[in-house]
TIMI-347520 format. One record per residue: x, y, z of N, C-alpha, C, O, CB in turn. Coordinates in steps of 0.1 Angstrom, whole numbers, plus 5000, padded with zeros to 4 digits. Glycine has a CB too. Example, Ala and Ser with C-alpha at 12.3 -4.5 7.8 and 13.67 -1.06 7.14 Angstrom:
2
513249435078512349555078513249675078514249675085511349555090512849785071513749895071512950005079513450115080514149945057
***
This chain:
352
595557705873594957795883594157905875594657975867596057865892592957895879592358015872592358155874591658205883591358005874592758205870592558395869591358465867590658495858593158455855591358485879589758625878590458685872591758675871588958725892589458765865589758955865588558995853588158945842591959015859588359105859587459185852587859275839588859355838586959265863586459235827586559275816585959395818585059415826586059195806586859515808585659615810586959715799588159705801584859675832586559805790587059925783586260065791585360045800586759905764586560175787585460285795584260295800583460205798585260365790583960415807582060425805582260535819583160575827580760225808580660555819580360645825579560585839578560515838579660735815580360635852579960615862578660635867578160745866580760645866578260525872576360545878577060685890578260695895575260335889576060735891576660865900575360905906574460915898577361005890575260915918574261005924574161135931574661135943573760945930573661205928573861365936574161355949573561295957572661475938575461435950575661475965574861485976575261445988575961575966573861525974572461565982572261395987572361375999570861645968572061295978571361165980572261125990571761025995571261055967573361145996574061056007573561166019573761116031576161026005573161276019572561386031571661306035571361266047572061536028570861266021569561206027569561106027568461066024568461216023570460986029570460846031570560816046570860906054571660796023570160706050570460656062571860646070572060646082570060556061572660616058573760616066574360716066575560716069574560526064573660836064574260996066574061016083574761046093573161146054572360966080571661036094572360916106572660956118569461036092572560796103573160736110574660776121575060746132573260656101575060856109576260906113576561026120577561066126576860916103575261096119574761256127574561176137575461186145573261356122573661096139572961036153574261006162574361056173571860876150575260916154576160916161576961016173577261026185576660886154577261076161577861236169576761296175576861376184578561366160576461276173574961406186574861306197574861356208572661456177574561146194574861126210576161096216576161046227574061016214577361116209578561116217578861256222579561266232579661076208578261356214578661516222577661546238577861626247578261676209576561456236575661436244576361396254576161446265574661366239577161286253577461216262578761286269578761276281577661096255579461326265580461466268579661576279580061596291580761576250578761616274577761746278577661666289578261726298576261796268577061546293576561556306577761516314577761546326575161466308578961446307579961406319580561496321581161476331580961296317580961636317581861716320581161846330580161876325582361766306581361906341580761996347580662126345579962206352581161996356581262166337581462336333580562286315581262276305583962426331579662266315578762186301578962316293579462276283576562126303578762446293578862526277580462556275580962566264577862686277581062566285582462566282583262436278584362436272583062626293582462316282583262216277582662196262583362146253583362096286581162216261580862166245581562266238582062236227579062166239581862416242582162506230583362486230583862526220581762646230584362436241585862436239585762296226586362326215587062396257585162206226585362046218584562066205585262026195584561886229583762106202582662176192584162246183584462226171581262316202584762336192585862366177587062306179588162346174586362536175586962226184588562116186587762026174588461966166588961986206586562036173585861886163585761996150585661936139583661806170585762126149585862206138586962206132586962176120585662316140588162236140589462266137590262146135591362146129590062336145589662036140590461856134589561836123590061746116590261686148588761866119587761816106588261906095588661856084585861856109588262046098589062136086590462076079590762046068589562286094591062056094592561986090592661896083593461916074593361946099592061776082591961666082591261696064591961666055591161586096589961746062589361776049591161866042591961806035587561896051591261976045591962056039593161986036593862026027592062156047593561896041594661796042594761716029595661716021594361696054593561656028593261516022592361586005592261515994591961406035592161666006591061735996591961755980591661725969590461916004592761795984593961855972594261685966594061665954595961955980594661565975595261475968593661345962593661255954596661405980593061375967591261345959591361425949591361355939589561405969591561555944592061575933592461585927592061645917592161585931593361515928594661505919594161315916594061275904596561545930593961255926593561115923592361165911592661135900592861025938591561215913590661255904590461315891589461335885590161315910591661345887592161375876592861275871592861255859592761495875593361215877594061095869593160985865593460895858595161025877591761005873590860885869590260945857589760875848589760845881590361055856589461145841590461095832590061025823589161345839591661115833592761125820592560965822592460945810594661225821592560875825593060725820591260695814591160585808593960595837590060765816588860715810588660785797587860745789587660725818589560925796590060915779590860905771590960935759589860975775591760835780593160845768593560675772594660645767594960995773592960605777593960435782592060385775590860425777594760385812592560315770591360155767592160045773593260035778590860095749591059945768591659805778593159785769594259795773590359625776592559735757593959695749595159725753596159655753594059725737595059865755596259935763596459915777597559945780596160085763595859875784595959845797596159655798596859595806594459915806595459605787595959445793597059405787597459285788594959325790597959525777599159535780600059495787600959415784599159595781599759555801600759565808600459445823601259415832600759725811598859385819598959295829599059205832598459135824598559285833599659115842600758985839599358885841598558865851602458965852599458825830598358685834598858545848598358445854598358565816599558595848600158505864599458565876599858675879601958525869598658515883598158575891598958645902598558755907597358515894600458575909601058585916601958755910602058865917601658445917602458735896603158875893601858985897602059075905603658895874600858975892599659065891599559115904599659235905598259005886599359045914599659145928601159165931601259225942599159065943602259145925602959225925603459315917604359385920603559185929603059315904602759445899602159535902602359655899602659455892601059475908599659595915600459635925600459755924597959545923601459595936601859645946602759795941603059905947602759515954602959745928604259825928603959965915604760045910605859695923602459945912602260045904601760175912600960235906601359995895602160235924601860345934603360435920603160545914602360295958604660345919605960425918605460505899606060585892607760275921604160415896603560515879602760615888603160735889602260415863601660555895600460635898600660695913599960665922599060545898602160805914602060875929600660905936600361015931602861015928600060875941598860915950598660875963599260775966597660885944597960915969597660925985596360805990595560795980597161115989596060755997595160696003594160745996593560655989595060706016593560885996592460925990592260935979591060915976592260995993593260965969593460955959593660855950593560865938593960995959593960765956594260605952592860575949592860505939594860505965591960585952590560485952589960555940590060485930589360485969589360655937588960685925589860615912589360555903588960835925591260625914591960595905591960425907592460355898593360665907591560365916591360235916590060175910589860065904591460205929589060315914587660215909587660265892586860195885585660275920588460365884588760375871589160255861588660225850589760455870590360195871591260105862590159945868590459845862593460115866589559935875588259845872587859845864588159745858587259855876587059945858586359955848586959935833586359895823585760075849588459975834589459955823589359825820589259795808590859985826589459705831589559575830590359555838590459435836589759525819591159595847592259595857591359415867590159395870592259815868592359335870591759225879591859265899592759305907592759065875590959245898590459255913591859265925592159335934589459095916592659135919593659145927594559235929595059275940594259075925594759295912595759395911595459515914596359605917596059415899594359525915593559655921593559655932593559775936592359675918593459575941593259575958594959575960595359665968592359395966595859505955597559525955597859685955598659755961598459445940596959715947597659875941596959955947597560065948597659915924595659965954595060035965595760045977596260145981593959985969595759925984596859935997598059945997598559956008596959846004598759955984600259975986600660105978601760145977601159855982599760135974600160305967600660405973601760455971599060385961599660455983599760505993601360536000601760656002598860435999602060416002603460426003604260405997605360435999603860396010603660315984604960305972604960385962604760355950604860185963605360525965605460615956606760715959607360695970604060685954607060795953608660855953608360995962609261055968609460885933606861035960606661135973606861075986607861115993605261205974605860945991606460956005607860896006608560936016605660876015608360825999609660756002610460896005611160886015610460645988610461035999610861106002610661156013611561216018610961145995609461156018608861246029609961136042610661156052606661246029609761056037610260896048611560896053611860846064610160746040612360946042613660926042614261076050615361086055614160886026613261196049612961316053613461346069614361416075611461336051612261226073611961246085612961126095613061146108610361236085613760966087613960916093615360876084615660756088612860846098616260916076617060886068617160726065616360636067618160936072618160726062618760586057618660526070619460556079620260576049617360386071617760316078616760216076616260196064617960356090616260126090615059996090613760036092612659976094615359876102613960206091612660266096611960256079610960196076612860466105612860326072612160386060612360226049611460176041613260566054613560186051613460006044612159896047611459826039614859906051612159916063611059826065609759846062608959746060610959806075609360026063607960076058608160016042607459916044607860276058608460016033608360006021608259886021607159846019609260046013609159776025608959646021607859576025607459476019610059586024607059636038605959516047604859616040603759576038605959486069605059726037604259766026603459686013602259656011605059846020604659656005604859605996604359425998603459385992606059645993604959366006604559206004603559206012602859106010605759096008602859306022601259296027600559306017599959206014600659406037600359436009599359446000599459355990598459315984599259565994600759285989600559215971600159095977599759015968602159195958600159035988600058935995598158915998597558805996601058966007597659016002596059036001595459055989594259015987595559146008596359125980595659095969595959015957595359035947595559185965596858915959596758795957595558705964595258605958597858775960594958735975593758605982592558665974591758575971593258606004592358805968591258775959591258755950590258785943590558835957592158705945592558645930591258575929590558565919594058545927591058505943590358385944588758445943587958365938590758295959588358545945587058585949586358615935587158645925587058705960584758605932584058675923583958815924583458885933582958625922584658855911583759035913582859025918582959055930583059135901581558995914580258985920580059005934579159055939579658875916581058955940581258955951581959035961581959025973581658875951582659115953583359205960583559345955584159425962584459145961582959375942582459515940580959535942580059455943582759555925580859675942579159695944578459685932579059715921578759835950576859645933576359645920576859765908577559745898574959665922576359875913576459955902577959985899578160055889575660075904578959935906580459925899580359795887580859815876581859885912579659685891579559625881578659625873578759535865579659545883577859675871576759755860577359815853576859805842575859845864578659925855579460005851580659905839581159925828579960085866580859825847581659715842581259665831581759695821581759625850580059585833579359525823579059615810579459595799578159475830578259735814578559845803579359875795579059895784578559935807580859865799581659925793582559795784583359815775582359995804581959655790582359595781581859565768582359475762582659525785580959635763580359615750580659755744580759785732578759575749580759855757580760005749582360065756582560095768578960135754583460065744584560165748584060305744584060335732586060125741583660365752584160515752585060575753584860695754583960555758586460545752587560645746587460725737587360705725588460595742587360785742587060935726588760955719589860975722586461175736588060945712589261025696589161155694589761185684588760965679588561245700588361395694589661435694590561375699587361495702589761585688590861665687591461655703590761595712590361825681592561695706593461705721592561775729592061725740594961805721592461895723591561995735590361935741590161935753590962145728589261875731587861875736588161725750587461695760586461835720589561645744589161525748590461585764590561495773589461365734590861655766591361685779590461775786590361795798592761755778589661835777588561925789587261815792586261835798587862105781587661715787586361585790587161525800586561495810585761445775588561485801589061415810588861535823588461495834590561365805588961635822588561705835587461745846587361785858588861775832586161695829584961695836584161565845583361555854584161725826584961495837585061345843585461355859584861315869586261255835586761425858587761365872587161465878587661455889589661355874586261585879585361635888583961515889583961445899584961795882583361505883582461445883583061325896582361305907582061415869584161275892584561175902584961235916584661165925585761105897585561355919585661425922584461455939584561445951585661485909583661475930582061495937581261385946580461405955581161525926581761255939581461125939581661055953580861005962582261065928583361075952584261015963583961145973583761105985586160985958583861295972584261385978582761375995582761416006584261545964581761285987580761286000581361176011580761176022579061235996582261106009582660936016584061036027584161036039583660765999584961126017585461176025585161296036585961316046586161196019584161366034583461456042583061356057583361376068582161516033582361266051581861136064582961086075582961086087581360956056584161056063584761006072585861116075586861066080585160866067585861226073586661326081586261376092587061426098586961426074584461376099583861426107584061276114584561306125582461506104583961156113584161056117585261046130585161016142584460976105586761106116587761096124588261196132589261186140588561066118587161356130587761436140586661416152586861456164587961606134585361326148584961326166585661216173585661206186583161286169586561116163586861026178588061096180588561076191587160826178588761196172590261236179589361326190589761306201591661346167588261426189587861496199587261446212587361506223587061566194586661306208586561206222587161126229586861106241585861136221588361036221589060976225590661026228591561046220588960886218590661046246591661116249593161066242593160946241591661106265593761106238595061036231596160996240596860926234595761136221596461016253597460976266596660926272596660956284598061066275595460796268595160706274596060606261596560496262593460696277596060696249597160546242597460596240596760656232597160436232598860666241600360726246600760646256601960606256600460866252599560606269600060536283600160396276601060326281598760536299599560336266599860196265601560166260602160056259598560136254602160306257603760286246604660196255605660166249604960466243604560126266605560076272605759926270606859866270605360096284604159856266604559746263604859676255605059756245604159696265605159536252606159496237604359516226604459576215607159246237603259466231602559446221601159586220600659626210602059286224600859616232600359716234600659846229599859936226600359706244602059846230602659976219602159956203601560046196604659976218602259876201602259806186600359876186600159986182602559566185599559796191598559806192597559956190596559986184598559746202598760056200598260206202598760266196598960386200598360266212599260226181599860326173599460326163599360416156600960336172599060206161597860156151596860196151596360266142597460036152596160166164594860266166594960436161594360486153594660266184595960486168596360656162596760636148597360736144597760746170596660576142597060606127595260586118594560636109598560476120595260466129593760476120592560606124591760666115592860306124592660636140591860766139592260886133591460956126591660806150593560936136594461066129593961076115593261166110596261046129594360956106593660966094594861066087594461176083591861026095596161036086596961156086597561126067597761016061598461156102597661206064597761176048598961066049598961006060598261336038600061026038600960936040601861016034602960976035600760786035601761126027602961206023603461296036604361376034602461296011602761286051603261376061603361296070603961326080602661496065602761176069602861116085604161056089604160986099601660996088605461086083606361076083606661126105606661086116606861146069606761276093606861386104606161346118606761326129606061516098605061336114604361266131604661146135604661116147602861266133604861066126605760926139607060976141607860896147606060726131607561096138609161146145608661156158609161086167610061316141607761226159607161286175607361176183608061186193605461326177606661066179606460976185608060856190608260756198605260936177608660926182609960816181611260786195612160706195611060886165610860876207611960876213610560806229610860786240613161076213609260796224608060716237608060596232608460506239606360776239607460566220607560386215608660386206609460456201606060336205608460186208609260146202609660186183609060276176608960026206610660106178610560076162609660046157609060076147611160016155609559966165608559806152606759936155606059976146608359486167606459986172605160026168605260206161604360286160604160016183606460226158606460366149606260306135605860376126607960466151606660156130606560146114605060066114604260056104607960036105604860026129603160006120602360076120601260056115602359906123602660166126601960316121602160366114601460466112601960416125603160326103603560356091602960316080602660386071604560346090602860196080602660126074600860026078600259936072603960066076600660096087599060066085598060146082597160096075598560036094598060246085597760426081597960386069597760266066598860576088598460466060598260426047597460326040596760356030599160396044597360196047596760126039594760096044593860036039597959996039595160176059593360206063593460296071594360286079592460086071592460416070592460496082590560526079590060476070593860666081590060596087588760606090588260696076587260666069588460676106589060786073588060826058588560736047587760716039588260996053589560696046589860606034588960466038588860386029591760566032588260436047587760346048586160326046585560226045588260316056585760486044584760506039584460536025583460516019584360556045585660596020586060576007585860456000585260435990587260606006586560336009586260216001584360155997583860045992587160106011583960266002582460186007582260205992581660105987581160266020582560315982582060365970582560235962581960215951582760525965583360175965583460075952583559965956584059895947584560085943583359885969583559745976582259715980581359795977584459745988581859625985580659535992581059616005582159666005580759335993579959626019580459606029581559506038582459526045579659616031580859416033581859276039583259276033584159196037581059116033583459356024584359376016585459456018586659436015583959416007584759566026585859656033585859616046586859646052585559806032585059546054585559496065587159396063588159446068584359406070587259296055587959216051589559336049590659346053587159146038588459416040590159526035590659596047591759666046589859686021589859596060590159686071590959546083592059566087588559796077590459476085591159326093592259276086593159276095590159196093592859236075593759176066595059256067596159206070593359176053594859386066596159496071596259466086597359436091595959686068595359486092595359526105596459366112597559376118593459556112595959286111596159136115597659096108598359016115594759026110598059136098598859096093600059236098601259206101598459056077599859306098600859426099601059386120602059396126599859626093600059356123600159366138601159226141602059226149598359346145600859086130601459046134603459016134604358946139600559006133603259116121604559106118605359226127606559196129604659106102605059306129605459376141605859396152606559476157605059416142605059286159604759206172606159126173607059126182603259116172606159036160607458986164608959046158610058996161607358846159608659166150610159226150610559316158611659366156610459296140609459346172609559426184610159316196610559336207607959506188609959196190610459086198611559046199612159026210609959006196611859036185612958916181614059006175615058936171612258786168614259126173614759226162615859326177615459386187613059336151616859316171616959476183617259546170617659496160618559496199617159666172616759806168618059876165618059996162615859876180
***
């Protein structure tokens, strides 16, 4: 069976100014959006300046939250992507990776419990160990399952729901989803599923390792300039997709899917949906499927657990920085379909 996976030792990320995604299309695309959804508000509501200015800071104060939320663990992802582009080369990294393609997504599943990080944080640190030489699979394994395979949320998990099938089942459909999807791109070409200039970056780095040797100091204040630089990079994808996710929480009433919690599949369905708009970190969303725990069922409180993490509306524009389009569609359907359907039937077949 053949083994993809991508060659590559360090290098320096193609990078374009912050400014260049203001002025891109799919910035203004995304303005247009919201200006004709508040439009669309303005004229259905009858009291029009009291309802734009009451929702105007409901869309302020969910966008703050949501950035202020997510901003700290982008940097912290972001420093770990500086320190592994000067201190890890490949040799050191193909180390540790299993030429079986089958272990390789499950070691990717299960490297969240080295690299603690958050949805947002995960992806810089994902599109790094690309460039290391990391294979496609292992990287897509260790993107979607980081997020909850790490010893912060298990803690946050166990916090909010102790010892039971709540916090066992999050981890495990965690775990065999992601290593399970990223096992099917074992099969795929890079070419195919990173963006050019990630593989430009790639290709680069495999003739040129940049690991610096300097003294300790110069080469940790380079790893820091780096993981800003990265920093800045990812920091425009999450801005997009934090205004993304506070206009549909500001448009889309939430007790129209609260009313769906009664049925076996429809619950499943509307909790999913709220994890993907909420966009709620995975080190707290513990706490908020408690809320939810005494209106829906089990099975649709863990696939809100367990889908959230592995897609929500800014991590999904995050992915845009280092995937194809078609690419993150795939990474946003594969959780969705597979978590929905394993849910569906442990809300069925399972009593609680």
């Amino acid at each position: 069976m053949k083994y993809t996976e991508t060659h590559s030792p360090s290098s320096e990320i193609s990078r374009k100014p912050i400014i260049g995604f203001f002025r891109s299309k799919a910035a203004l695309r995304l303005v247009l959006l919201i200006l004709v959804l508040a439009a669309f508000i303005v004229i259905r509501d009858n009291a029009l300046s009291d309802s734009l200015g009451s929702r105007a800071q409901t869309f302020v104060t969910i966008f703050l939250s949501i950035f202020i939320e997510a901003a700290p663990f982008l940097l912290a992802g972001s420093v770990v992507s500086g320190l592994l582009e000067v201190y890890v080369n490949k040799e050191l990294l193909y180390r540790f990776v299993p030429r079986n393609p089958i272990s390789a997504a499950l070691v990717g599943g299960g490297m969240g419990l080295i690299f603690p990080v958050c949805e947002c944080g995960v992806v810089p640190v994902t599109r790094r160990l690309y460039q290391k030489g990391l294979p496609i699979s292992m990287g897509i394994a260790f993107m979607l399952a980081a997020p909850v395979i790490n010893p912060i949320v298990f803690a946050s998990t166990y916090a909010a729901f102790g010892w039971g099938p709540i916090l066992f089942g999050r981890f495990a459909l965690s775990f065999l989803i992601a290593s399970a999807i990223g096992f099917v791109f074992h099969f795929a070409d890079p070419k195919e599923v990173l963006r050019s200039e990630q593989l430009s970056s790639i290709e680069h780095n495999h003739h040129h390792d940049h690991t610096h040797t300097d003294s300790k100091g110069p080469r940790f204040w380079n790893a820091l300039s780096i993981g800003g630089d990265d920093f800045l990079d990812m920091g425009r994808y999450l801005v997009a997709g934090s205004m993304l996710a506070a206009a549909m929480q500001t448009l889309v009433p939430q007790p129209y899917l609260l009313a769906l919690g009664e049925g076996s599949v429809s619950s499943i369905v509307a909790m999913m949906i709220l994890a993907f708009v909420l966009s709620v970190c995975s080190t707290v969303d513990s706490f908020l499927a408690l809320a939810f725990a005494n209106s829906f069922p089990p099975a649709a409180i863990l696939a809100f657990l367990v889908f959230g993490p592995m897609v929500d509306i800014k991590s999904s524009l995050m992915f845009l920085g280092v995937f194809k389009r078609r690419i993150v569609l795939y990474l946003i359907l594969l959780p969705l379909m597979a978590t929905l359907m394993i849910t569906v039937y442990l809300n069925l077949n399972v009593s609680w």
